[in-house]
N, C-alpha and C positions, 0 to 999 in steps of 0.2 A: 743873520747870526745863527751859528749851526750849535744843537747842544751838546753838552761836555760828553768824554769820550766816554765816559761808564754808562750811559743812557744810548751810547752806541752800542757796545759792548752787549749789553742788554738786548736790545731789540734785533741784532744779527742771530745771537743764541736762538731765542724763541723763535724766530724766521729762520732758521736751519734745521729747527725738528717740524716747518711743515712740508708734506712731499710737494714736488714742481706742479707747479701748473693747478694746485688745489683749487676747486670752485674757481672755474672760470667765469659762469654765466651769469647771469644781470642778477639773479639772487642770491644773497649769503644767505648759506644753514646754520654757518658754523659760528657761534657767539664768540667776541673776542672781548678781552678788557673787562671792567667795571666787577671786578671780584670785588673790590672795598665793598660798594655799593649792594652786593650782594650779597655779601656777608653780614651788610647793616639790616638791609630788609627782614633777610631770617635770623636776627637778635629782635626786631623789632616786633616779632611775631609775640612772644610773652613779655615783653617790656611792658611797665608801668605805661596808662595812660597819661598825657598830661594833664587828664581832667583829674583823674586821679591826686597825682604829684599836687594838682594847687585846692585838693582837697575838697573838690567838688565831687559830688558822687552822682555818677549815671543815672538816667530814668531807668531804662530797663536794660536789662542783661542784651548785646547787639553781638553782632560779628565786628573778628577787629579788620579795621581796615587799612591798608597799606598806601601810599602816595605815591607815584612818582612821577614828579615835576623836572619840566622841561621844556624847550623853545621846539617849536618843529623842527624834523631833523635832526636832533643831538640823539634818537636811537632810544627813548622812551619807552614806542611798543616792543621793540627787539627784548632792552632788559626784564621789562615786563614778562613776556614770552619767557625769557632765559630763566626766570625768578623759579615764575609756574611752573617749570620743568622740574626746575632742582627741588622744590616741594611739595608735586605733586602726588607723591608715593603716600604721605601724610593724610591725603584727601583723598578714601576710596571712590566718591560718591560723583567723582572727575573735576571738570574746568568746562564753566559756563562762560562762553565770551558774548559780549555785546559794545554796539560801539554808539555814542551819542552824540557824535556830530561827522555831518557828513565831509570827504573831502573836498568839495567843494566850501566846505564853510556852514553849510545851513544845519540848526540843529534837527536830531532826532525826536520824536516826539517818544515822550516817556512811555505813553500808551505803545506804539511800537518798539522800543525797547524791552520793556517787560513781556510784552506779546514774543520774542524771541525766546526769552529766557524759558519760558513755560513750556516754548515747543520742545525747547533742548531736554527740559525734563519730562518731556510726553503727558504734560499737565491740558485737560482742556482749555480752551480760550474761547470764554462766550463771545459772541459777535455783539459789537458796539458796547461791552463794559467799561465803566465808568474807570479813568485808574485810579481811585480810591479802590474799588472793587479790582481791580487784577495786582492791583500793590496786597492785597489781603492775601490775595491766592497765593499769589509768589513767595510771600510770608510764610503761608500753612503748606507751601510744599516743600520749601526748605529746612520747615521744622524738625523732622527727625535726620535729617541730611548731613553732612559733614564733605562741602565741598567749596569751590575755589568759583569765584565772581569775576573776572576779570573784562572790566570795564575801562574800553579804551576812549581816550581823547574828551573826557568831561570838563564842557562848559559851566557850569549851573550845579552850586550843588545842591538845592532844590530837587533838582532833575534826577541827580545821585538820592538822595534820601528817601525817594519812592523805592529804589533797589534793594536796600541794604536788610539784610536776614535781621531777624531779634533772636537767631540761635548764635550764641560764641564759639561751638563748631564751626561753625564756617569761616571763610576767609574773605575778603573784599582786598584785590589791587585793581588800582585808578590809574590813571594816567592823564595827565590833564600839563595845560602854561604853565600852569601860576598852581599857586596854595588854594584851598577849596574850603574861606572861613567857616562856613554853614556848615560843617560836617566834626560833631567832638571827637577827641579821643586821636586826632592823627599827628604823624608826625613825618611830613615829607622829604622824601630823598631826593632831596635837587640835581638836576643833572648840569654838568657843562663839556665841553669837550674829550674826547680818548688821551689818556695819556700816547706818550711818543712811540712805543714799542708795538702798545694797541693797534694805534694807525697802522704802523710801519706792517703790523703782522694781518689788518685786512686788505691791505694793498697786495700783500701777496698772496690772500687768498682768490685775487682780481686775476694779477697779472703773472702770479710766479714767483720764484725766487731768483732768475736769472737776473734780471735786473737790474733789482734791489741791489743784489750782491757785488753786482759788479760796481756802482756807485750809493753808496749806503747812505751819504751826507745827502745828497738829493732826497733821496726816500724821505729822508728825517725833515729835510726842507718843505717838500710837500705837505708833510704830514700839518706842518708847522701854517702853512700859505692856508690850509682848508682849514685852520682853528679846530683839528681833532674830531670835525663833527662828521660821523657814520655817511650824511647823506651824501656830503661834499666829496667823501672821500670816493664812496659808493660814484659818483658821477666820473673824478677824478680819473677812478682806476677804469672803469668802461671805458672810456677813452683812449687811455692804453692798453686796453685788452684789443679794442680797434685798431689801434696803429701799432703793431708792432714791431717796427722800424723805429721808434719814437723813442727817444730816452725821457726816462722820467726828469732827468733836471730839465728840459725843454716842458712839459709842463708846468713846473713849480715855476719856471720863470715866466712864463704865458699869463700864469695867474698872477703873477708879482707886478708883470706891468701892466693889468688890467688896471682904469681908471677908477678913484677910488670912490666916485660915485655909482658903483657897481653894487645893487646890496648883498652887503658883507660876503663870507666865505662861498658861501651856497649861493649867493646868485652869481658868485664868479665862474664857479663851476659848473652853474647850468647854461649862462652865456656862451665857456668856453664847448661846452657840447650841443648846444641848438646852434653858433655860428659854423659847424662840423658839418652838419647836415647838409645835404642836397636838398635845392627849394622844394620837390614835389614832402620829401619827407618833413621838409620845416613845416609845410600848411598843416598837413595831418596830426602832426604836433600842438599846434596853436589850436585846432578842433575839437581836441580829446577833451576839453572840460565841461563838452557838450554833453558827454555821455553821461547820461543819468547813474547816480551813488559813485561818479565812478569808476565805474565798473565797464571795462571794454574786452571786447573779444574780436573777431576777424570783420564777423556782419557789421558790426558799429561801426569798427573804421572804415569801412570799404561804403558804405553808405555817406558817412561824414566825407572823405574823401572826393569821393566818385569817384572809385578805382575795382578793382575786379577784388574778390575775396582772397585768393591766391597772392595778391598782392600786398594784399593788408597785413595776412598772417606773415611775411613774409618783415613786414615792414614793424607789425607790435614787437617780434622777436630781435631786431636788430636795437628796437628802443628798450626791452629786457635785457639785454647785454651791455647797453650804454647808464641804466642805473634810471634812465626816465621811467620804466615800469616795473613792477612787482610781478613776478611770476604766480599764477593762484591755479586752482585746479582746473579741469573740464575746460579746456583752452579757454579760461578766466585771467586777463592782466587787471591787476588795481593802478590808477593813478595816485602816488603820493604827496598825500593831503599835501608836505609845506614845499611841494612844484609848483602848484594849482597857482596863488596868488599870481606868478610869474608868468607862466600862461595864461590867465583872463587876461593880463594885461598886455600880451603883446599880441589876444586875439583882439582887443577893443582895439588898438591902436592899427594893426595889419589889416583886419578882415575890414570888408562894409557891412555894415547892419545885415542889408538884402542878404547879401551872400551867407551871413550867420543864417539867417531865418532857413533861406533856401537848405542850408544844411541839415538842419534841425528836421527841414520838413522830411528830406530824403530818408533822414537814420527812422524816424517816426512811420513810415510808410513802408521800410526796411522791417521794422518789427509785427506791422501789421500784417504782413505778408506770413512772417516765420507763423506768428499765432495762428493763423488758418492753418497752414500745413501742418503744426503742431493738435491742431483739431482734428483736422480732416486723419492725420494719421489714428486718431485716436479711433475716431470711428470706423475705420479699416481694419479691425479686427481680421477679417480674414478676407486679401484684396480677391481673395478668387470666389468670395460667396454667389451664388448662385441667383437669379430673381433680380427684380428692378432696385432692392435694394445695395445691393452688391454693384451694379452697375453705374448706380447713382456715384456713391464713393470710387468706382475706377475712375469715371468722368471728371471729379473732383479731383482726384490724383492727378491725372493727366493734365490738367489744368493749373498745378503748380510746377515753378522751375526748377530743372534738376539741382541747380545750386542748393535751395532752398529744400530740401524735401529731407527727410527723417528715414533714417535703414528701417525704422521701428518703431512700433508703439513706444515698447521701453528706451530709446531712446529720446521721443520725443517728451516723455514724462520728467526723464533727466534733464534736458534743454530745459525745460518751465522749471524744474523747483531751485536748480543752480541759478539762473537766469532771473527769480522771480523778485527779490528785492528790488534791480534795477528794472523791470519790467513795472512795478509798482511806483517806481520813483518815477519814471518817464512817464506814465497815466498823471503823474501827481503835476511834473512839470507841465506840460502841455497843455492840462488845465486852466494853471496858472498862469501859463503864457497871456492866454486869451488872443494871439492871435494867428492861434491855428487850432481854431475850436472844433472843425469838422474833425480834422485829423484824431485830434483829441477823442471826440466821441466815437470816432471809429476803433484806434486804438482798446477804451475802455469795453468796446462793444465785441474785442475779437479777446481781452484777456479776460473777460465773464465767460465766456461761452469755452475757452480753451480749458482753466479753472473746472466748469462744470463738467465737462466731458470726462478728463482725465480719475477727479479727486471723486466728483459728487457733491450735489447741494449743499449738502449736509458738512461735510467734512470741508470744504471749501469756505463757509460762510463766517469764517471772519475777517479773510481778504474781500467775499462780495461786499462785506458791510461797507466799507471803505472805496469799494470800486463805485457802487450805488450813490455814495456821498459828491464821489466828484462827476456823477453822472447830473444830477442834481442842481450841481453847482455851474455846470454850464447853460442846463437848462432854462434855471432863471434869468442865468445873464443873457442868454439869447430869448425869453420870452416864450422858451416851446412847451410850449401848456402839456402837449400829447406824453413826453418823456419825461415831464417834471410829476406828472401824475403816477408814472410806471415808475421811477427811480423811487418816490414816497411810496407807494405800494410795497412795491420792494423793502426797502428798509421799514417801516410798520408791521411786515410780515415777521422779519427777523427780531425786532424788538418784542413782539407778541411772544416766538418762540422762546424767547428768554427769559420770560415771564413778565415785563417792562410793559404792563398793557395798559399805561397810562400814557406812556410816551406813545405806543400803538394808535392808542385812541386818535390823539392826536394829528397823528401823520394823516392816517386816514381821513381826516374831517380834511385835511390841505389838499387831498389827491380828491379829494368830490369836488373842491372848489378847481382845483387845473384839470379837472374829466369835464367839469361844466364848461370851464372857458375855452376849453377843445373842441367841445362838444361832440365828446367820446362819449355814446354808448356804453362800450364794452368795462370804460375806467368809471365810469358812475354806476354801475350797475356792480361793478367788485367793489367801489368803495362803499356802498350803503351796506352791501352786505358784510363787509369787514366791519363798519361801525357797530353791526348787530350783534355779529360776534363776541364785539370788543368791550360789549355791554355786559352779553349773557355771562363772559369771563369773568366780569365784574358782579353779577349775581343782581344786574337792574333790571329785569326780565320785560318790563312794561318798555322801557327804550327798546332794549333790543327785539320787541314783536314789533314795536313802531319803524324799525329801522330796519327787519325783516319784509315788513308789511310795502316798503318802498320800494324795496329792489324787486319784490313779487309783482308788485302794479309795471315795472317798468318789463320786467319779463313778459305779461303778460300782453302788456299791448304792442310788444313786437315779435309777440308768437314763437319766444325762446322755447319748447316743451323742455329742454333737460334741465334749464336752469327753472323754468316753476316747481319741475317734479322737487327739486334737490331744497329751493327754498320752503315749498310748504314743509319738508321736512324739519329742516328749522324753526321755522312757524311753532310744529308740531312739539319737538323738545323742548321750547321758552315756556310754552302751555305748560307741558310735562312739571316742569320745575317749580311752576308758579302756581299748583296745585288745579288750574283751568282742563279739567278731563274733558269737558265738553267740547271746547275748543280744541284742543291735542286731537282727539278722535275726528274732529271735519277734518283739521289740519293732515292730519296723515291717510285718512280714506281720500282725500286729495291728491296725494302727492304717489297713493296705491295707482288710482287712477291714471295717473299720470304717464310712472312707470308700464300701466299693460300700454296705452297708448305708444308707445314708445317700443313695444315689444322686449323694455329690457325685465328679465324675468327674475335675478336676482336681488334687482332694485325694488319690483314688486314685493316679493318675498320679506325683504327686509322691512318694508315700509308697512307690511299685514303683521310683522312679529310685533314692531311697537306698537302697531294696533290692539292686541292681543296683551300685554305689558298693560297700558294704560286701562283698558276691560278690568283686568284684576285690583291694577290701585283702587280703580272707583268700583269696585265690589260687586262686580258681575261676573261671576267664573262661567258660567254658561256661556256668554259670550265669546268672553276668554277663550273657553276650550273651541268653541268650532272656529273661529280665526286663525288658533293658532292650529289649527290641523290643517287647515285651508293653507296656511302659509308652508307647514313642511311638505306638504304634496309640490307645492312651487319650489323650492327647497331642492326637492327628491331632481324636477324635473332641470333647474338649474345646475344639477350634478356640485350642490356646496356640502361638503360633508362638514364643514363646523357648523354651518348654519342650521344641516339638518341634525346634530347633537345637540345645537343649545337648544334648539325647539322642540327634544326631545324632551329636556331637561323640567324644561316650562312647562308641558303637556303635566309629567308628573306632579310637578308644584300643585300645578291645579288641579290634579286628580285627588292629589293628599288631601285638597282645602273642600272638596265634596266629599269626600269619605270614601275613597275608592282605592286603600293600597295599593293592592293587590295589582290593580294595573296602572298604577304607579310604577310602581318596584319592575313592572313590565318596560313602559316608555324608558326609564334608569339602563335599564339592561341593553337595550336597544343604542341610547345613547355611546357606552361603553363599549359598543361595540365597532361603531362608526369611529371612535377615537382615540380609545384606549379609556384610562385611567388620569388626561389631563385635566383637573379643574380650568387652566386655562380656554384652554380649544373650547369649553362652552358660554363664550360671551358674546354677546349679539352686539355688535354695532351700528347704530343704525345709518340709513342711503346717505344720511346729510353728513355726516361724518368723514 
């Protein structure tokens, strides 16, 4: 049934002011249709709530939030997108996106949600915070803000209500199935098919105006066969961008006698384009849901395949034109999400297990490779440096495939941060797998060390938190005591850093128990000394000597000298704190010892200044003064000029507390001399530190 001639009329007009041949390739920019819709969203922006209307009043002043509901497919993110744009001028402060379920189907975890957001506003993100704690942060960053949330594909509104600003500057649009009951105050804009002219007018921004114009009742046919929906049509038109020999009623009719156990408009249209394919591209097709978040580029498929790189990119771009992929940045395709269903299902039914897994193993093995070369480049700073270290990294170089290798440092830094979500998510899959555990730890072992090189410990640690978690995780399942103790170390270290040194605590007592069951050396003798630590932080000073006191016996009877020197230091400061000078002073004339043994001179130095320090707590300046002269001659000959101003500093202290200005006011000048005028630069730290 064709519709009446003024709905004709209509969609020839507005498909005669687009130029020929508009947007041919696999992505539309250009928004068509659903102005109602968007004209309702921005009324909806000051409209009355309906908590309002039924006379309930808000807890606290919130951002308003906007809906928009829809089936996969019917074009939700696009109008979303289209919303943001036309009100974005309204929001200086920009458009935060984040998305909470993946295409695949699995949701996003809240914590990693919010972890986006934060980066977007250059907010820090403690590693392993609680999201009760990153829902605060994201709260108190948007506080003085006046910007745009836009949160796609939300399952849970649970999930949603950890996002949402308590400023009414701001803006929240959703995107989600269905109505989101948990969330007050909304009122959603249901989506269902494009009106006929809509269609009629994104068909030509596929395949032209020639077409169309030449048979217009077909176009409207079509329009009509896909039920109006963005994706179908989106599939539809690739198809005829591909054939163009093809008249569009030979379509509509393809689709009309498709069997009507086909589901609905969108799987007729993705049947009529995977039955299109040639079998090597149907397989790579039926693969792609392997790719973690997603997210696919040339390496993915050409590993999922087993086909040459050249070929893949060759092949993603041809499924970019046919509407099965999203074009994204940085040679990035997205799979869309409401394809996915259609594909696992005719990979479970097509593929064999074996052959899934084998796949799986190839792309996993495929990424492990990129992260080395993405390392290795990093450390390459300069491939012509001179000396065995320069040579080391050519060697390394030459030992990855030209395929594989980076122009650049800066380009390989680009690869990781573009890359790094699904690089995350595939550490996360593989995990989960359980059964490609080596791969797995490999994996996790090549995106830590890639991570550190490029970012730094520091700046990197709150993807290590989470790398260390699923290190962790396979650990136990596999029983390996040696990594289950390093990944807890690891993560106790970072919990410590963030002040959490209860949860620290903790770890660390589980990492003595898997150093013991290992019978690691090296992991009992770091964990007793992080237990000791994790004490003194806590101000139990008598544990932490007790737990100092262990890892010192075990140093000592495997004849560590640098870790006795380093622990009597420790020893030494627990004394310090716990008002024991008697103990402090063997403890650190110990750990003095230790340091000349050792020939290190500035470790001496330092370890005679808090000798020197604790003289004067316990009311000996005499002592005091010749220590700490003896320490800045060590000092002088160690070449540390802060070390030898703060010990200038102290010299004076003590000369004030005998009654000697005079040459006080001397060592000061002296001091000031070595450093300027920073009160900083004279603060002694001591060896264990």
């Amino acid at each position: 049934m064709c519709p009446p001639r003024s709905t004709r009329v209509v969609a020839l007009r507005e498909l005669r002011s687009q130029p020929e041949g508009r947007e041919r390739s696999g992505s539309v920019t250009d928004f068509v249709g659903r102005r109602r819709e968007l004209k309702e969203l921005r009324e909806d922006i000051a409209r009355t709530g309906l908590d309002t209307l039924s006379g309930r009043k808000a807890k606290s002043p919130r951002a308003r939030v906007l809906l928009v509901a829809g089936r996969p497919g019917s074009g939700r993110t696009a109008l979303a997108e289209a919303f943001v744009r036309e009100v974005g001028g309204d929001y200086p402060d920009g458009v935060l996106r984040t998305r909470l379920t993946s295409p695949g189907g699995q949701a996003v975890t809240t914590e990693r949600a919010i972890r986006n957001l934060l980066e977007g506003l250059g907010e820090p993100t403690p590693p392993g915070a609680a999201e009760d704690e990153l829902s605060s942060a994201l709260r108190a960053a948007l506080a003085h803000r006046k910007a745009i949330l836009l949160v796609d594909d939300a399952a849970d509104p649970y999930q949603v209500d950890a996002l949402l600003p308590d400023t009414p500057e701001c803006l929240v649009v959703i995107t989600a199935e269905g109505p989101l009951t948990g969330i007050p105050d909304v009122r959603p804009c249901t989506l269902g098919g494009l009106d006929t002219p809509s269609g009629v007018q994104m068909l030509a921004q596929r395949i032209g105006d020639t077409r169309i114009t030449v048979d217009p009742y077909a176009a409207e046919a079509l329009v009509e066969e896909c039920g109006g929906q963005p994706a179908a049509l989106a599939l539809a038109g690739g198809w005829l961008a591909a054939h163009p020999k093809a008249a569009v009623s030979d379509v509509a009719k393809q689709l009309h006698e498709m069997s009507p156990g086909t589901d609905g408009p969108l799987g007729r249209g993705f049947r009529l384009v995977y039955e299109s394919l040639p079998q090597p591209a149907q397989r790579t097709l039926r693969l792609l849901p392997l790719a973690p978040a997603g997210i696919v580029d040339s390496h993915t498929a050409s590993a999922l395949a087993g086909c040459s790189v050249a070929a893949a990119q060759s092949t993603l771009e041809d499924f970019a034109g046919l509407g099965l992929l999203r074009h994204g940045s940085d040679g990035l395709f997205g799979l869309p999400g409401c394809l996915v269903p259609m594909l696992q299902a005719l990979l479970e039914s097509k593929e064999r297990p074996a052959e899934v897994q084998l796949a799986r193993a190839r792309m996993l093995e495929r990424t492990v490779r990129l992260l080395h070369s993405c390392r290795v480049m990093a450390e390459a700073e300069d491939e012509g440096a001179p000396g065995p270290a320069g040579a080391d990294v050519r060697q390394k170089l030459d030992g990855v495939p030209r395929a594989l290798r980076f122009p650049d440092r800066r380009a390989a830094a680009k690869w990781l941060d573009t890359r790094l979500p699904a690089l995350s998510a595939a550490a996360t899959l593989a995990v989960a797998d359980g059964g490609l555990d080596t791969l797995a730890r490999r994996l996790v072992a090549a995106l830590v060390r890639a991570l550190a090189e490029h970012r730094g410990t520091a700046a990197a640690a709150p993807e290590l938190y989470g790398l260390h978690r699923l290190v962790l995780d396979v650990a136990e399942r596999r029983s390996l005591y040696r990594e289950q103790a390093a990944a807890l170390l690891n993560l106790a270290d970072l919990d410590a850093e963030t002040g959490r040194t209860q949860e620290a605590l903790e770890r660390y007592r589980a990492a003595l128990d898997a150093g013991r069951a290992a019978n690691d050396p090296y992991a009992t003798g770091r964990a007793m000394e992080s237990v000791g630590g994790a004490y003194q932080e806590l101000a139990d000073w008598h544990r932490a000597a007790d737990w100092f006191g262990r890892a010192l016996s075990q140093a000592l009877a495997r004849g560590e000298r640098a870790d006795e020197a380093r622990l009597y230091g420790r020893l030494g400061n627990v004394h310090t704190y716990a008002g024991r000078y008697g103990d402090a002073l063997r403890s650190w004339r110990a750990a003095a010892a230790g340091y000349r043994k050792l020939a290190d001179v500035p470790g001496q130095a330092k370890a005679l200044s808090e000798m020197a320090r604790i003289q004067e707590y316990a009311g000996r300046p005499e002592e005091s003064l010749h220590t700490c002269r003896e320490a800045v001659e060590l000092a002088r000959r160690a070449a540390d000029l802060r070390l030898q101003a703060a010990l200038q500093v102290r010299l004076a202290d003590t000369l004030d507390q005998l009654g000697d200005p005079a040459a006080a006011r001397l060592h000061r000048s002296a001091a000031d001399r070595l450093l300027g005028d920073d009160p900083a630069a004279c603060e002694i730290r001591s060896g264990s530190d």
